[in-house]
N, C-alpha and C positions, 0 to 999 in steps of 0.2 A: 284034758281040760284046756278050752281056750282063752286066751288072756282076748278080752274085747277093744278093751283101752287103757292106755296109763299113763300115769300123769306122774310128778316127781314138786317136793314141794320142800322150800328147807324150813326147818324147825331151829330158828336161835332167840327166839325172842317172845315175849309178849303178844305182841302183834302179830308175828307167823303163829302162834297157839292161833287166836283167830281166825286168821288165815285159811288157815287146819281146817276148825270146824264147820267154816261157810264153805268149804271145797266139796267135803265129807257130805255135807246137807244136801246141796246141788246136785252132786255123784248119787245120793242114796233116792232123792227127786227125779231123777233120771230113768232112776231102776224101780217108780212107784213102789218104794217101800211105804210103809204104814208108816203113821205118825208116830206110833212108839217104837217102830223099828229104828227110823230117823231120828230118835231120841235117843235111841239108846248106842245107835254109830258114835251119835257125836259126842255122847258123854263121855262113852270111852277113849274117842279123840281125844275131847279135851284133857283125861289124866293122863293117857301115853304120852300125847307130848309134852304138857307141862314135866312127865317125868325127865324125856330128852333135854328139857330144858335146866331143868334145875340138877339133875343128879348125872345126865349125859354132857353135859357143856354143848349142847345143841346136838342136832342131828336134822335126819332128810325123812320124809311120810313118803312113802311109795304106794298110790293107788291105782288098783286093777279093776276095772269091769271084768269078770271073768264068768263063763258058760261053760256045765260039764255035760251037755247035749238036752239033760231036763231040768235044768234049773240055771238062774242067774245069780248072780252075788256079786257083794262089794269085799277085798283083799285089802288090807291096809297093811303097808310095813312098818315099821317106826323103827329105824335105823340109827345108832350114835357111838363114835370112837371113846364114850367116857371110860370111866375108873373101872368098868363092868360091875358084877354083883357076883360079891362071893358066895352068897349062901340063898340059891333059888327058892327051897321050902319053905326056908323062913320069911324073904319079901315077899311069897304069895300068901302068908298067915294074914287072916283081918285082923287090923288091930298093929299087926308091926312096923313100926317105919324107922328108917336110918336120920330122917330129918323133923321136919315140926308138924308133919302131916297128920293127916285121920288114918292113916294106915289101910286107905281102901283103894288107892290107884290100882295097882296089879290086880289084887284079888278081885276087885269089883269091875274093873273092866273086862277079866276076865268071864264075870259071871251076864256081861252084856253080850254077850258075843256066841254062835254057835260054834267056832272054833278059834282056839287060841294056842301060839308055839312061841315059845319062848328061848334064847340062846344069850348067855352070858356068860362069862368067867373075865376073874379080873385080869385087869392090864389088858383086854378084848373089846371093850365094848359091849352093847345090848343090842340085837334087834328081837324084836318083839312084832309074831304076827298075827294078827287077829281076820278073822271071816265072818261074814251074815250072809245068808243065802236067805231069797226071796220065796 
């Protein structure tokens, strides 16, 4: 698989969520995804990183153009040195959250996305990677 192009973007703020999901559009504009494919990148942008943000004390979005010789896709990373997460099954359950949420960030970003990998354990951090293939 080759990586096309990548960009790096920090996630600490309000306005980097933003950020986030005008990069994500443009990148998924790029790669003529469908309108609801391009809805559904950035929805999920927008919960990974408000989670980098609120539950990671920030973090970095790593995006890929990436081609595996028949197809294209958008690679999103979402990288953060927080508390990690100790109990993975249980934050990807709908419905469960640590904070004041709807309890659908993970699980519903997950279910946006044709592939989704998840790496955490406390006192590590979170990255969290997600794919859409065109």
């Amino acid at each position: 698989m080759a990586t096309v192009k990548r960009d790096s973007l920090p996630i600490r703020n309000e306005q980097d969520i933003v950020l986030a999901r005008q990069a994500v559009r443009k990148l998924c504009q790029t790669l003529s995804f469908s309108l609801v494919d391009q809805t559904k990148m950035v929805t999920a942008t927008s919960e990974l990183a408000r989670n980098a943000v609120v539950y990671g004390q920030g973090g970095t979005l790593e995006c890929e153009i990436i081609n595996d010789g028949t197809r294209s896709g958008l690679r999103l990373h979402f990288i953060d040195q927080g508390p990690g997460i100790p109990n993975l099954d249980l934050a990807l359950t709908d419905g469960w959250t640590s904070g004041s949420g709807l309890g659908l960030g993970l699980s519903g970003a997950r279910r946006l996305v044709n592939e989704f990998d998840i790496d955490s354990a406390p006192g590590k951090g979170t990255r969290v990677t997600v794919t859409r293939w065109k």
